[in-house]
KEKE-3310 file (N, C-alpha, C; in steps of 0.2 Angstrom, whole numbers, plus 5000, padded with zeros to 4 digits):
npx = (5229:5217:5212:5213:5203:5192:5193:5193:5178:5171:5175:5168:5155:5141:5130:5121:5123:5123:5108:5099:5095:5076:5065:5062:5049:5044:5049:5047:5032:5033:5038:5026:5018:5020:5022:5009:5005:5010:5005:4992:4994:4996:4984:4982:4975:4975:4976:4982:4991:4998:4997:5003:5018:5019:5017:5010:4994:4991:5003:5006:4998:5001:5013:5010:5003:5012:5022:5032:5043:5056:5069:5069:5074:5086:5094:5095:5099:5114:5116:5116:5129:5139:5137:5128:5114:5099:5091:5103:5109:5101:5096:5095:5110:5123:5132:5129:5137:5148:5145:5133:5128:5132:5125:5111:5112:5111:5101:5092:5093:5084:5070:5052:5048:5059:5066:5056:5061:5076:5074:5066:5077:5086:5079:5077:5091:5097:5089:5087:5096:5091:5083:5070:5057:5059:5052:5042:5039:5031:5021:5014:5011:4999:4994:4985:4980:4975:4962:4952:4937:4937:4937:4946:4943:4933:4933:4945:4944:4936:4945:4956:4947:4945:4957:4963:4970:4977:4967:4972:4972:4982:4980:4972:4981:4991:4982:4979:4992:4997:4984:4975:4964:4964:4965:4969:4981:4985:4983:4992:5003:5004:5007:5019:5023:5013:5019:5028:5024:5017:5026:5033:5025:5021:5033:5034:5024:5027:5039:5032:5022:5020:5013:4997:4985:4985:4977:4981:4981:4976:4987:4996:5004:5012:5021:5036:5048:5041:5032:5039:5046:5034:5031:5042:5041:5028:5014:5007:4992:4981:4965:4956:4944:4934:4933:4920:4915:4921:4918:4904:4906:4910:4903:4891:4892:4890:4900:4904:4914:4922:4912:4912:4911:4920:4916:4923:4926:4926:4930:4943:4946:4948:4958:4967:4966:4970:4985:4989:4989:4999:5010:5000:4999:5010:5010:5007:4998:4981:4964:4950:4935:4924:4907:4904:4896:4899:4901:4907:4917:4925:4927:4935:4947:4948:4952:4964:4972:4976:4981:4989:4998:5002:5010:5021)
npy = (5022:5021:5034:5041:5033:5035:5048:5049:5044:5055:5064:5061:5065:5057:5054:5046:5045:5058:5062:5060:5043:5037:5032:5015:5010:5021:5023:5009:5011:5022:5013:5006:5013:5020:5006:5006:5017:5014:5003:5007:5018:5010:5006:4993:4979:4975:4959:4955:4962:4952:4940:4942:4944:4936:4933:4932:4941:4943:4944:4956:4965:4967:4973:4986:4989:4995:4985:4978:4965:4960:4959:4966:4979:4976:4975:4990:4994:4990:4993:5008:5007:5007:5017:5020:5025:5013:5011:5010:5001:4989:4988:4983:4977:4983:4997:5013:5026:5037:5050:5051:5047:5057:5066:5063:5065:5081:5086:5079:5090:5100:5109:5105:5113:5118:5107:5104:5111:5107:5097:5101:5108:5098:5091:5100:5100:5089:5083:5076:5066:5057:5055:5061:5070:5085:5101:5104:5091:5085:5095:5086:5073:5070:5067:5060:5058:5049:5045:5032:5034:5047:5053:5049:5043:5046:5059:5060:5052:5060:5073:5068:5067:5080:5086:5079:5067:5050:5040:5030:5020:5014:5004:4995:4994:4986:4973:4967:4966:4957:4948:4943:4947:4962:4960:4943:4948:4952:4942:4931:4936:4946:4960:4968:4961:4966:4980:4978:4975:4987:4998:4994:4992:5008:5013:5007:5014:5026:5026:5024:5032:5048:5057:5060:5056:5049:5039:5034:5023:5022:5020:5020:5030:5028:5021:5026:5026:5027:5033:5045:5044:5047:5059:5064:5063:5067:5079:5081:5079:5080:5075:5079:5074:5074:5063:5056:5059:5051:5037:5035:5039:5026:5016:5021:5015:5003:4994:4988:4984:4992:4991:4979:4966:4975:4985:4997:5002:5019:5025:5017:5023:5039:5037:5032:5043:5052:5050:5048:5060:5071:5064:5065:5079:5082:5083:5092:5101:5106:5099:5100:5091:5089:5091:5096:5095:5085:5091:5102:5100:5096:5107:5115:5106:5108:5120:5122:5113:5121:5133:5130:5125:5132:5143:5136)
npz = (5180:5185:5185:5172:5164:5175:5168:5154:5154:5159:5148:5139:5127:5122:5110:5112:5128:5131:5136:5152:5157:5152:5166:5168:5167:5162:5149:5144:5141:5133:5122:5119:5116:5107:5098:5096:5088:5077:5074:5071:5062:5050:5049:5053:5063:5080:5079:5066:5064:5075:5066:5058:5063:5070:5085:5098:5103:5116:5121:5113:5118:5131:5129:5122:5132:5139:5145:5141:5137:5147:5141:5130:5140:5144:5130:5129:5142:5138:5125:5131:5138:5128:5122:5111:5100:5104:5092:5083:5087:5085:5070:5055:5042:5039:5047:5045:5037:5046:5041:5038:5052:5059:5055:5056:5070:5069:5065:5075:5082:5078:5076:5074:5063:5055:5053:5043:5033:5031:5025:5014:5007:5005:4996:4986:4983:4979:4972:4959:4963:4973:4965:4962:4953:4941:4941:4933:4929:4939:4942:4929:4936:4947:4962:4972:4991:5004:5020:5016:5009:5006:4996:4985:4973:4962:4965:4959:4947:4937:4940:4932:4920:4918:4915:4904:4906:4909:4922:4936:4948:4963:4968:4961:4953:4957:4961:4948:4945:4954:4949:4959:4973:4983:4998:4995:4992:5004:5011:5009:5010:5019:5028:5025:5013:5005:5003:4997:4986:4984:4980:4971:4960:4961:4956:4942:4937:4937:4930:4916:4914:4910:4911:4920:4936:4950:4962:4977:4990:5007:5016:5012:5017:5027:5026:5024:5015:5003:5004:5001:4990:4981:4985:4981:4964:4961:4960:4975:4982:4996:5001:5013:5026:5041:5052:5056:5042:5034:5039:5036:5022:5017:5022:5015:5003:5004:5008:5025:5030:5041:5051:5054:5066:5075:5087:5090:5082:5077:5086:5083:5070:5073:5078:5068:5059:5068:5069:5056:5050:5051:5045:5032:5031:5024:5011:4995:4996:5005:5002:5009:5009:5019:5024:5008:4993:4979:4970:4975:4981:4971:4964:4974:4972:4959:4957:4968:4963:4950:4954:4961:4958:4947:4953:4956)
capx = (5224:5210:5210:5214:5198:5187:5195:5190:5170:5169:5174:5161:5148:5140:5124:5118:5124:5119:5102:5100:5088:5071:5064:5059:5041:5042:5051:5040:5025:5034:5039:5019:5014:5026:5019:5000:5004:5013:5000:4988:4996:4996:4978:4982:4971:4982:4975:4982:4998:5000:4997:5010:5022:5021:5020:5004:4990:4992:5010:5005:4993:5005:5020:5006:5002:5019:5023:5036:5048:5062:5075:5071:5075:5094:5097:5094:5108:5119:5115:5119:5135:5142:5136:5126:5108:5097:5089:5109:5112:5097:5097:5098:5112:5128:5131:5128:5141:5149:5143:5125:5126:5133:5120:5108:5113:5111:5094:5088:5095:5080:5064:5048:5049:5067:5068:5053:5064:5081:5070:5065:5084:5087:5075:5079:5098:5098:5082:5092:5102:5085:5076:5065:5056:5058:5045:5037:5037:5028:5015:5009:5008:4994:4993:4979:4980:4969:4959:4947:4930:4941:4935:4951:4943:4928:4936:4953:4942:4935:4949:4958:4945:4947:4964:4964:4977:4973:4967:4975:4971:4986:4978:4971:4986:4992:4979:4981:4999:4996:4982:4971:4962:4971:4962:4969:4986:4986:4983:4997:5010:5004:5007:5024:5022:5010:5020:5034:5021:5015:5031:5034:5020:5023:5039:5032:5019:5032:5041:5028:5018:5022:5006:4991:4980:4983:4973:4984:4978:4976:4990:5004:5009:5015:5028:5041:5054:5036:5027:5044:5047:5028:5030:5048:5040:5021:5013:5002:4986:4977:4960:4955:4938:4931:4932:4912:4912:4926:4915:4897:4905:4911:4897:4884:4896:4889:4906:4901:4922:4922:4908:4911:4916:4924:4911:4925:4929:4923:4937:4949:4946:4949:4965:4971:4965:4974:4993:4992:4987:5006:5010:4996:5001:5015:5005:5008:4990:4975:4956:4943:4928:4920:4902:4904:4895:4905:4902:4908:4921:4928:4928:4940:4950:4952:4956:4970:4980:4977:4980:4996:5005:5005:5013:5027)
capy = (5020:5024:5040:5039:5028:5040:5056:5048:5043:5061:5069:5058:5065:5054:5056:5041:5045:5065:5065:5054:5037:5037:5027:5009:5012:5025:5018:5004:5014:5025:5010:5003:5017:5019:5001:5006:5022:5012:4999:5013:5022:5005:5000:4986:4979:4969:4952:4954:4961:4946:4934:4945:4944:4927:4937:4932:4946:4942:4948:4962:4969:4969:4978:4991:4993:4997:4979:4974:4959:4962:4957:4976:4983:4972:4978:4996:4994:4988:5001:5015:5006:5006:5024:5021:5022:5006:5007:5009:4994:4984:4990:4978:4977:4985:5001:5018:5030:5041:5057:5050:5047:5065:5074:5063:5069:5086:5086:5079:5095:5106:5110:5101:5120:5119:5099:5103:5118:5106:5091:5104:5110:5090:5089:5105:5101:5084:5080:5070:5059:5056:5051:5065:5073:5092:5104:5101:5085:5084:5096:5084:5069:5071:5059:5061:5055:5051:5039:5027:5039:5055:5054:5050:5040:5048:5065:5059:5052:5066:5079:5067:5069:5086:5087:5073:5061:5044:5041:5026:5018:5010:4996:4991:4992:4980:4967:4965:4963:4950:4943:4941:4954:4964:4954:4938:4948:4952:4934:4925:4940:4950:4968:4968:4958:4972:4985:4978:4975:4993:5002:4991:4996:5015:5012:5003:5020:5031:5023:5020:5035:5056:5062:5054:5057:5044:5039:5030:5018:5027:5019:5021:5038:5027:5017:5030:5026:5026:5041:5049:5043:5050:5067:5069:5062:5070:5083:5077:5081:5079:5075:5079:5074:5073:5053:5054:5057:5043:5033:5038:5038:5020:5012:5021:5013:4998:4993:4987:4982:4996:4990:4973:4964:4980:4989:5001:5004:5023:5027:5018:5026:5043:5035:5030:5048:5057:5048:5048:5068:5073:5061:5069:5087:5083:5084:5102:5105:5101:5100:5101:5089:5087:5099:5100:5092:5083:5097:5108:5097:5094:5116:5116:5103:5108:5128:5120:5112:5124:5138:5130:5121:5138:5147:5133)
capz = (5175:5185:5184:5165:5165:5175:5164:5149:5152:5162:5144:5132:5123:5113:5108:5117:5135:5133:5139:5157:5155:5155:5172:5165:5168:5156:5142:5141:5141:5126:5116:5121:5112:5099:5093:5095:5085:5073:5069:5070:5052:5044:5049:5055:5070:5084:5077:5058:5067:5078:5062:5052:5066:5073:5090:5101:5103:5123:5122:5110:5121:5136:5125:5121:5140:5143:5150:5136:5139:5149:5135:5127:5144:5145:5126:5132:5145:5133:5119:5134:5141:5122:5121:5104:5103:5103:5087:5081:5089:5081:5064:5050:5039:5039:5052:5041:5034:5051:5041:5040:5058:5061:5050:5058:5076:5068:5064:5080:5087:5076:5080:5068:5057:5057:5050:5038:5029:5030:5022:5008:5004:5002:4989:4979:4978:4979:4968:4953:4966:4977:4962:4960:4947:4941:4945:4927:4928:4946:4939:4926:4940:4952:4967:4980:4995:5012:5020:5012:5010:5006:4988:4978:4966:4964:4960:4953:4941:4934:4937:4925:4913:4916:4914:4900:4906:4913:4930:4940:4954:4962:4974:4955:4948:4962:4958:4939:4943:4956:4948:4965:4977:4990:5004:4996:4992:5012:5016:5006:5009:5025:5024:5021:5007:5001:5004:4993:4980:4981:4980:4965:4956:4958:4950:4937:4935:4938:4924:4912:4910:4914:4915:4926:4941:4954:4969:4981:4996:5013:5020:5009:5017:5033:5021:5022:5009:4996:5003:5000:4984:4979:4986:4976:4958:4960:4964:4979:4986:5003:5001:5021:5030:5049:5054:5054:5034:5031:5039:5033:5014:5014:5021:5010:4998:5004:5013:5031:5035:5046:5057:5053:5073:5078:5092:5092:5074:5077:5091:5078:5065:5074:5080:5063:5055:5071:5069:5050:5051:5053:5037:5024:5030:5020:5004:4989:4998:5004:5001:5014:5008:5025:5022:5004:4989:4975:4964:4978:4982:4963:4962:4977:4971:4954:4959:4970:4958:4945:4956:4965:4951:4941:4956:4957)
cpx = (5217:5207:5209:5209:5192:5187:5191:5182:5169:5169:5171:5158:5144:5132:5119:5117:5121:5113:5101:5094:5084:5070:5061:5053:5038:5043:5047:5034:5026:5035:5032:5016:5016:5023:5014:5001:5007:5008:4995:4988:4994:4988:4977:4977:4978:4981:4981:4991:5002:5001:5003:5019:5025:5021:5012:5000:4989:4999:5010:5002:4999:5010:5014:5003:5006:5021:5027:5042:5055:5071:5075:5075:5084:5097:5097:5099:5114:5120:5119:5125:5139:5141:5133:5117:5104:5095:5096:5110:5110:5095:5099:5103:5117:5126:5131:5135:5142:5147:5135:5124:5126:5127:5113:5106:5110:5103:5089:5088:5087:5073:5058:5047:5055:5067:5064:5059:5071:5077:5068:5070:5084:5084:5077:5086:5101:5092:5083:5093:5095:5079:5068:5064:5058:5052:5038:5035:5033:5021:5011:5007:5003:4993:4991:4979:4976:4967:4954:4940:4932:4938:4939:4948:4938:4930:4940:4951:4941:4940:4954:4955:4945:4952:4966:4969:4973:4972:4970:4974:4977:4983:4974:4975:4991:4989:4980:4988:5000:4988:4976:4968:4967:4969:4965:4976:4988:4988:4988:5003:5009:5007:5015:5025:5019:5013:5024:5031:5019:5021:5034:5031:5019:5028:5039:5029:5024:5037:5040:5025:5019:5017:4998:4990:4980:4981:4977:4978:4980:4982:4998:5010:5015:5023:5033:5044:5046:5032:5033:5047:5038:5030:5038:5045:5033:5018:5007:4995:4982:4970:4956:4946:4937:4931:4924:4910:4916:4921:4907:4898:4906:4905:4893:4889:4895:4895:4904:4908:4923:4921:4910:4916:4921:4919:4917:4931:4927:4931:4943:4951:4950:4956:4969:4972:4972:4985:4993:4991:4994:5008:5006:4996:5007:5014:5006:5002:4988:4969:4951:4938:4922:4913:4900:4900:4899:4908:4907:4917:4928:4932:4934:4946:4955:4956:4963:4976:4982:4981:4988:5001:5007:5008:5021:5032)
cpy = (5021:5028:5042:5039:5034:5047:5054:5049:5051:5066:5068:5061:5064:5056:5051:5041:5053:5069:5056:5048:5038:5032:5021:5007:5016:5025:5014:5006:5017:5021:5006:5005:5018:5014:5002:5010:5018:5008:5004:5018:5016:5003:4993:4983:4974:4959:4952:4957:4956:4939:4936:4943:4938:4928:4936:4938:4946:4946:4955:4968:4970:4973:4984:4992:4994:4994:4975:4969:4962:4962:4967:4978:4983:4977:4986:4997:4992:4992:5007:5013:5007:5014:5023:5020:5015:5006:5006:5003:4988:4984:4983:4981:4983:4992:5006:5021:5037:5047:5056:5050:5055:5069:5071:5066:5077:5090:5084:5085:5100:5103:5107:5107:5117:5112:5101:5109:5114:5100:5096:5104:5104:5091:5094:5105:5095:5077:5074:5064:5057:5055:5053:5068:5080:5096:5105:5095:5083:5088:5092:5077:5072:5067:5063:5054:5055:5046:5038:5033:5047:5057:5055:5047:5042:5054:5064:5058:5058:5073:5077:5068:5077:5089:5082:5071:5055:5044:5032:5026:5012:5003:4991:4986:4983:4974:4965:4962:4956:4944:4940:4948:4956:4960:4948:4939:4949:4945:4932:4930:4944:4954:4969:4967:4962:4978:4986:4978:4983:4998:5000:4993:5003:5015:5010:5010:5025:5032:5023:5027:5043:5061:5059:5061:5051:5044:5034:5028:5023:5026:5018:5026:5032:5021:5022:5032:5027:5031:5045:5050:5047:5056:5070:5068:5066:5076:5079:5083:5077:5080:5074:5078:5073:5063:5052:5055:5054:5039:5032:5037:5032:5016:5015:5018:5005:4994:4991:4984:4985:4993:4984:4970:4968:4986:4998:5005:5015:5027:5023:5022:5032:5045:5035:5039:5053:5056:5046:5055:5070:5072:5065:5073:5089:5086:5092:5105:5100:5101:5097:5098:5090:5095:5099:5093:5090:5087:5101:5106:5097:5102:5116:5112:5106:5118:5126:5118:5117:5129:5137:5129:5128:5140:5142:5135)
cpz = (5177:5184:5180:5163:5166:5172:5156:5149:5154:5156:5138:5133:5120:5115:5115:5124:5137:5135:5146:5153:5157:5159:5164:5162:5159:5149:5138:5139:5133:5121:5114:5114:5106:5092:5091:5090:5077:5068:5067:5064:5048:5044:5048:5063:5075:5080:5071:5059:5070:5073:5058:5055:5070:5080:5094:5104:5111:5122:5120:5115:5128:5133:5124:5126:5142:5148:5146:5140:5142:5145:5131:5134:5144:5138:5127:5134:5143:5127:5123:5136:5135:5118:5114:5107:5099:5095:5082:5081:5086:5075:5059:5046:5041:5043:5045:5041:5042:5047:5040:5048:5061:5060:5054:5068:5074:5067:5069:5085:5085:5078:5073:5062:5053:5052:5044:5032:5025:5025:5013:5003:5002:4996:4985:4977:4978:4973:4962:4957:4970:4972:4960:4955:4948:4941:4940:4925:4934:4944:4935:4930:4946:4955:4971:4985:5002:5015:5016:5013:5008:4999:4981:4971:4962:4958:4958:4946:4936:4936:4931:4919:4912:4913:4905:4899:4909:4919:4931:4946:4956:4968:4965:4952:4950:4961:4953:4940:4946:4956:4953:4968:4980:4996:5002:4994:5000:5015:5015:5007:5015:5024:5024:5014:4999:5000:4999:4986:4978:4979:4972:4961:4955:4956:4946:4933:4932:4929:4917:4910:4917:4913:4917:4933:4943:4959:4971:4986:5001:5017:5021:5011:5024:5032:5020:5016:5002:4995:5000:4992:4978:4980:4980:4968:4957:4964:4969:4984:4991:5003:5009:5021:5035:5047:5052:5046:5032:5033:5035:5024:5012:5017:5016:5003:4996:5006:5019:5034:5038:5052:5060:5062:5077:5081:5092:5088:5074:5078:5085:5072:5067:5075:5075:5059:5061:5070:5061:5047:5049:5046:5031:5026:5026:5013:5002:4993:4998:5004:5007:5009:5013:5022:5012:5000:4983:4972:4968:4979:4976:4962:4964:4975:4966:4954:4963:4968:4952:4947:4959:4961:4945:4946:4958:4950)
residu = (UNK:UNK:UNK:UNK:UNK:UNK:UNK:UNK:UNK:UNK:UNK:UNK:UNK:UNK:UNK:UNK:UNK:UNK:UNK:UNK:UNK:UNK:UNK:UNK:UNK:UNK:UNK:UNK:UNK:UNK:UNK:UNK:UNK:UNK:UNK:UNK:UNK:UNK:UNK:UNK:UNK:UNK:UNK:UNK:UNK:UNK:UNK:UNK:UNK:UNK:UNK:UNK:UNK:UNK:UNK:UNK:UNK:UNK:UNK:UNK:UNK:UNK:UNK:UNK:UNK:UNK:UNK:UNK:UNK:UNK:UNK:UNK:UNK:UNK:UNK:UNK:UNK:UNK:UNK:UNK:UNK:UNK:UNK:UNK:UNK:UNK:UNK:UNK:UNK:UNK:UNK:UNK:UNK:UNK:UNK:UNK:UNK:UNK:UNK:UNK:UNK:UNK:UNK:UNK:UNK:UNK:UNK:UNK:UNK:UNK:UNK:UNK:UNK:UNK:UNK:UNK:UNK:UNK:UNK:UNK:UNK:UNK:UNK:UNK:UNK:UNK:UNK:UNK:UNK:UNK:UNK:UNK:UNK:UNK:UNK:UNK:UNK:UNK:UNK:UNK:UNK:UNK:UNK:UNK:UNK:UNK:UNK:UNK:UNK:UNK:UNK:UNK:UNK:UNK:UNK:UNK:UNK:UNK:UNK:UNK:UNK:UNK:UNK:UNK:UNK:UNK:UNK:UNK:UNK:UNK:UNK:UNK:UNK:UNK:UNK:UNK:UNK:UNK:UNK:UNK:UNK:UNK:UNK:UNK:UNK:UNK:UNK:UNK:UNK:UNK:UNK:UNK:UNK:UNK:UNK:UNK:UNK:UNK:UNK:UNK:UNK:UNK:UNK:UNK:UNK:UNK:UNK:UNK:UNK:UNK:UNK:UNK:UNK:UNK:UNK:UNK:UNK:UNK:UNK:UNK:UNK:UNK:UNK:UNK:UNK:UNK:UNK:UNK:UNK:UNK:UNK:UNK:UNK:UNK:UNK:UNK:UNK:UNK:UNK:UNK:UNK:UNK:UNK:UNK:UNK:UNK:UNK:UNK:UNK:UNK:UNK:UNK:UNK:UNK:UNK:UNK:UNK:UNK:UNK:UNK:UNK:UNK:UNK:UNK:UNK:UNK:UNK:UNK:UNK:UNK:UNK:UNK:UNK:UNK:UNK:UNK:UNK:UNK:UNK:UNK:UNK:UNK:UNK:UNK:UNK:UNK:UNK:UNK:UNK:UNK:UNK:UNK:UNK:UNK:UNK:UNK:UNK:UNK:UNK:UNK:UNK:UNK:UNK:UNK:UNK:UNK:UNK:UNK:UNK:UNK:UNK:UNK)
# end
C-alpha cells in the first residue's frame, strides 16, 4: 500500500503541486505587494481601506511589508497538500465548472501577447453570450477613460457636441440616482458599495440610450467584471497624461484633495498611474494630452475616433 501510495503522488500533476513553493519570506512579500498594488488601482489610501475592511492600518501596514499573519501561511500548506491552488480554496461561492478550471490552467500557460489575442477571440465569438455589443453599436457609444485631470469631461463634452449625442458623466449619474455626493456615497457604503452602484448605473446607460459620449471615473477600469463590460458594449478611449499634468489640472481646478494631508500625494499618484497603466492600455486607443492644448488635444482626440471607428 505504500508503494501504491508513493506511485500515485510521484504521478500527480496538478497545477497546484507543478511549480515547487515559494520560500515564506517571499510569498508574504508578494502577497504585501499584491495588496499595495491592489489598493493602489482603487485609490484608496491604507486608512479608507482599514475603515472599509474592519482591518487595523497597523496590521495593514505589516501585510504590505511582507509580515502577513501566519494563518495565510497555514492555509497555503493546506491549499498545496490538497493539490489546488489557494485562491481555489478561498473563493466565494460554489467551486467553478472543471472546464473553467482546465481553460483557466490553459491560459496561465501563454505569454501577456498570447492571452491578449485569446481574450480577443472570446469577444468576437462569444460577444452575444458576454453581453456585448456589435461593432456598430460600439461605434456609437464613446467611453473615455483615465485618471482625474486627463480631460474626459472637458473634451467628452464637446466631442459630444460634435458628434451630437448626449454626453454623460457616470459619477453624476451615480449621485442623482443616490440622491447624495460620492464622498457621502463612499461614507455610508465604502468602496464596495460604490462599485455596486457604479456597475449599476452603466447598466442602466447601457440600457437606456445607444448613442452617447461617456466619461467614466478613473477608477472604474480596476472593477474588472465593469471595465469588461465597458470595453465589450463601447468604443473606449485612453485619455493618457504624465502624473505631473494629472496633478497640475486638478488643482488649477481648484481641487486641493490631492495635497490635502498627504506629503506624499505626488509619489502616489505616480504609483496609482503606474498599476492602473496596464488596465487603460486596454482601451480601442489612446490620446496623448500631456504638452498639448485643448484645442490640440480635442484634434487628436477627434481624428482618433473618427479615424479608428471607420477602420472597424
Amino acid at each position: 500500500m505504500k508503494a501504491l501510495a508513493k506511485a500515485n503522488v510521484a504521478t500527480r500533476t496538478p497545477a497546484a503541486a507543478s511549480a515547487p513553493a515559494l520560500p515564506e519570506r517571499v510569498y508574504l512579500r508578494m502577497l504585501g505587494e499584491r495588496v499595495r498594488e491592489a489598493r493602489a488601482r482603487r485609490g484608496m489610501t491604507r486608512k479608507i481601506l482599514a475603515k472599509d475592511s474592519a482591518v487595523s492600518e497597523r496590521y495593514l501596514a505589516q501585510l504590505e511589508g511582507g509580515l502577513g499573519n501566519i494563518s495565510i501561511l497555514l492555509l497555503r500548506q493546506i491549499a498545496r497538500a490538497l493539490d489546488l491552488r489557494l485562491e481555489t480554496l478561498i473563493m466565494e461561492g460554489p467551486e467553478p465548472p472543471v472546464g473553467l478550471m482546465h481553460t483557466t490552467e490553459l491560459l496561465r500557460r501563454l505569454g501577456p501577447g498570447e492571452i491578449r489575442r485569446a481574450h480577443q477571440m472570446l469577444l468576437k465569438n462569444f460577444s452575444s453570450e458576454l453581453g456585448g455589443a456589435d461593432v456598430d453599436a460600439r461605434r456609437s457609444r464613446i467611453a473615455l477613460i483615465g485618471l482625474r485631470g486627463a480631460g474626459k469631461s472637458t473634451l467628452g463634452a464637446k466631442l459630444a457636441k460634435r458628434l451630437d449625442v448626449p454626453f454623460i458623466e457616470l459619477d453624476r449619474i451615480i449621485e442623482q440616482e443616490c440622491g447624495v455626493t460620492l464622498s457621502v456615497i463612499f461614507d455610508l457604503y465604502g468602496q464596495s458599495g460604490f462599485r455596486r452602484l457604479e456597475r449599476q448605473c452603466l447598466e442602466q446607460i447601457l440600457e437606456r440610450q445607444s448613442r452617447f459620449v461617456l466619461s467614466t471615473g478613473g477608477s472604474l477600469v480596476s472593477e474588472h467584471a465593469t471595465f469588461e463590460r465597458l470595453l465589450t458594449a463601447c468604443f473606449t478611449v485612453w485619455l493618457r497624461a504624465t502624473a505631473e499634468d494629472h496633478m497640475q489640472r486638478v488643482i488649477a481646478q481648484g481641487d486641493m484633495r490631492p495635497m490635502a494631508e498627504n506629503r506624499e500625494s505626488m509619489a502616489d499618484l505616480r504609483k496609482i498611474l503606474s498599476v492602473r497603466e496596464p488596465l487603460y492600455s486596454e482601451a480601442d486607443v489612446a490620446v496623448d494630452t500631456s504638452g498639448r492644448s485643448l484645442g490640440e488635444s480635442f484634434d487628436a482626440l477627434l481624428k482618433a475616433v473618427q479615424v479608428t471607428t471607420s477602420e472597424r
